[in-house]
C-alpha positions in Angstrom: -21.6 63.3 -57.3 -21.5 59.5 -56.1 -23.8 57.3 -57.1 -25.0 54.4 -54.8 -23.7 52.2 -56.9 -20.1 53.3 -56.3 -20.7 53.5 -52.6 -21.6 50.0 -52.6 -18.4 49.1 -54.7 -16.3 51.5 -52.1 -17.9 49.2 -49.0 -16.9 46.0 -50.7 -13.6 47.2 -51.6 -13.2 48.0 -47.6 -14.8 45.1 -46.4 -12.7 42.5 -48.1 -9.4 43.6 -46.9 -10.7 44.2 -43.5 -11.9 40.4 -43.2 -8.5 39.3 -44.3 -7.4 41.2 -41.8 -9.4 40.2 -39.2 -8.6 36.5 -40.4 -5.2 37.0 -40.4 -5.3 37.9 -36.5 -7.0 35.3 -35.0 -4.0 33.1 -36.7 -0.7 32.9 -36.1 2.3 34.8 -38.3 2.0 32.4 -41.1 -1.6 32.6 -40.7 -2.1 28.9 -39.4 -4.3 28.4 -36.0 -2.3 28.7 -32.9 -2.3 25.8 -30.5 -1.5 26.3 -27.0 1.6 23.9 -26.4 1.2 20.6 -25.4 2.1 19.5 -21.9 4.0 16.6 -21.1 2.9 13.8 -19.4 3.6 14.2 -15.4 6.1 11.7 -15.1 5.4 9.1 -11.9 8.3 10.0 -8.6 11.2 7.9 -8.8 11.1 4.9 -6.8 14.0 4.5 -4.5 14.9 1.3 -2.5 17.7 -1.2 -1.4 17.5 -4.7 -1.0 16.4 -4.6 2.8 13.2 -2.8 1.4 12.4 -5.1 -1.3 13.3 -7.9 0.9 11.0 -7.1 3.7 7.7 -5.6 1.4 8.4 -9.6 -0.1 8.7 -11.2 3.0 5.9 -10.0 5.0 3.4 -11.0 2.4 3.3 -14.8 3.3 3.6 -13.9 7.1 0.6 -11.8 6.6 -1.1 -14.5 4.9 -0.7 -16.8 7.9 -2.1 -14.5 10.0 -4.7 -13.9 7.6 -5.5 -17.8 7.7 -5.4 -17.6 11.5 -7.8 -14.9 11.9 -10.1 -16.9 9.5 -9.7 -20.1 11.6 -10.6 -18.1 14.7 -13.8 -16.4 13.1 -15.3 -20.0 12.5 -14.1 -21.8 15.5 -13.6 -19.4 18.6 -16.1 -19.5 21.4 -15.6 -15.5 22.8 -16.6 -12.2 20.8 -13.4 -10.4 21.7 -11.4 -13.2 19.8 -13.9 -13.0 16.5 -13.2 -9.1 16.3 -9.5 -8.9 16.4 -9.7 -12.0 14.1 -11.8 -9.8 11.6 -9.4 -6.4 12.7 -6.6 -8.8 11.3 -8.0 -10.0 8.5 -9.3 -6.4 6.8 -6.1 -4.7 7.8 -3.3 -7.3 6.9 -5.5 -8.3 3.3 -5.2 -4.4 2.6 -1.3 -4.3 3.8 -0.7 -7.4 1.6 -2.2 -5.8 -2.0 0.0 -2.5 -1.0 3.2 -4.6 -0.6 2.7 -6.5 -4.2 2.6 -3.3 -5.5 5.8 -2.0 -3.5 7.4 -5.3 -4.4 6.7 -5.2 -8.2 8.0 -1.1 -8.0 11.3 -2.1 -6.6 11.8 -4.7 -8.9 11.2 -2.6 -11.9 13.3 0.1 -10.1 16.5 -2.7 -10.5 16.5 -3.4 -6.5 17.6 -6.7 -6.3 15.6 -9.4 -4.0 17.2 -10.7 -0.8 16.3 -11.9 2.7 16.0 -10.0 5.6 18.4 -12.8 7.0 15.8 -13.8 9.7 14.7 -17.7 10.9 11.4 -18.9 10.9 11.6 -18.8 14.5 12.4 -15.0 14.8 9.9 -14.4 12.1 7.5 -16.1 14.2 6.7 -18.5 11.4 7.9 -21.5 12.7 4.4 -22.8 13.7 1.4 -24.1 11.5 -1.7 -22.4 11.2 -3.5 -25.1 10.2 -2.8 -26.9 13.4 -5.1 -24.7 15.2 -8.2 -26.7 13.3 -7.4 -29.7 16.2 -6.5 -27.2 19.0 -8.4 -27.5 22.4 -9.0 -25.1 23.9 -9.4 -23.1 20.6 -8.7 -19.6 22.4 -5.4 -20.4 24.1 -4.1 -22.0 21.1 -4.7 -18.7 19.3 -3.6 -16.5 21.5 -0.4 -18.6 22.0 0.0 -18.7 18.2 -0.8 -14.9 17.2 1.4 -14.0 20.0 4.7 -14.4 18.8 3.8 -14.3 15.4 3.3 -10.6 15.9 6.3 -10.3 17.5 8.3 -11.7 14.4 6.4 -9.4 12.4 7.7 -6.4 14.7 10.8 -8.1 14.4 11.0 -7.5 10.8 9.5 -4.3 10.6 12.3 -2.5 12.9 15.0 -4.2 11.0 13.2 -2.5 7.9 13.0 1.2 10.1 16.9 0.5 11.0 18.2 -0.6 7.3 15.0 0.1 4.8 15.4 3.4 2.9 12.4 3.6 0.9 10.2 6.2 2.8 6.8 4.0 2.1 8.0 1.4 3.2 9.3 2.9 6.6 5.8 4.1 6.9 4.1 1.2 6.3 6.6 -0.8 9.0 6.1 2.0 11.6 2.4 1.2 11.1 2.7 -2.5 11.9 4.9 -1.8 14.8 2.1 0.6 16.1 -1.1 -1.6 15.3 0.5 -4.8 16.3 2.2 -3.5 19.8 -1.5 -2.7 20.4 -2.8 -6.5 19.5 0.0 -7.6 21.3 -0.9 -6.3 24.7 -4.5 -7.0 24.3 -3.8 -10.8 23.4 -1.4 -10.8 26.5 -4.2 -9.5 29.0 -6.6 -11.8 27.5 -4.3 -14.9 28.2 -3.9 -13.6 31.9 -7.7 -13.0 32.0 -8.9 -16.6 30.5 -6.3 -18.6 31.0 -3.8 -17.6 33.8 -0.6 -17.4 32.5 1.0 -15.5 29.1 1.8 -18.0 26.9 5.9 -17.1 26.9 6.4 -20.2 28.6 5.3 -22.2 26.0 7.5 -20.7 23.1 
């Protein structure tokens, strides 16, 4: 007959090679602790570009900023409403497009794409006349309008040369918005010249 003390010795006899056991599964064959495998780091989309992309993300930037100083100019000095909100339109949308094409600029160019013109005058761009000159203008509003005019339309200008030659797709999309948003100003600015004034403006440029 067993004693208890031998049915005690029996359990620990059992239990030890069970917990090895039991040990042994929750590790791997060589009895290490699995680890799920590591996943690589997503890598960022390849950026692709010619020169007519870098050259127009590059490019635009100062235009914007002339409008940008415009639009500032006409929220301190212009005497109608209508005026002070497209000035402010201009001013949050073209900041906001000018920080995206830095960034676009500065991908390109560590992408390799080399830097060139869009092969455009000053006069096409619609760049050819000072912003600042508008501080002495009289009547304020006219001078604007005759200013913001055509500087939209070199901005268009560049923007469908980018559409017919660009072939980053971000970039397309980001002209194709200009061309959009500023056909709109356009048209507005034209009836408000009519309206206020009498004629378009064309005349003058």
């Amino acid at each position: 007959m067993r004693t208890r003390r031998s049915r005690r010795q029996s359990a620990r006899t059992l239990v030890g090679p069970l917990a090895v056991a039991l040990a042994l599964a929750a590790c791997g064959e060589e009895g290490t602790a699995t680890q799920a495998p590591k996943q690589a780091s997503p890598q960022p989309p390849k950026v692709t570009g010619n020169r007519i992309d870098r050259a127009f993300v590059s490019e635009m930037v100062p235009h914007h900023r002339s409008a940008v100083e415009m639009g500032e100019l006409a929220q301190r000095h212009s005497e109608r409403l209508q005026i002070k909100q497209l000035a402010q339109d201009i001013i949050a949308a073209q900041n906001a497009e000018i920080e995206r094409m830095r960034g676009l600029d500065q991908r390109l160019a560590d992408a390799g794409v080399a830097k060139r013109s869009l092969g455009m005058t000053a006069h096409e761009m619609g760049t050819h006349m000072d912003p600042g000159a508008l501080r002495r203008a009289e009547p304020f509003d006219r001078a604007f309008l005759d200013m913001m005019i055509p500087h939209h339309e070199g901005a268009i200008r560049m923007a469908k040369i980018q559409l017919e030659r660009g072939r980053n797709r971000t970039v397309k999309r980001l002209a194709a918005g200009i061309v959009d948003a500023q056909t709109k100003e356009i048209a507005l600015m034209h009836q408000w010249r009519i309206q206020w004034f009498g004629v378009t403006g064309h005349e003058h440029h």
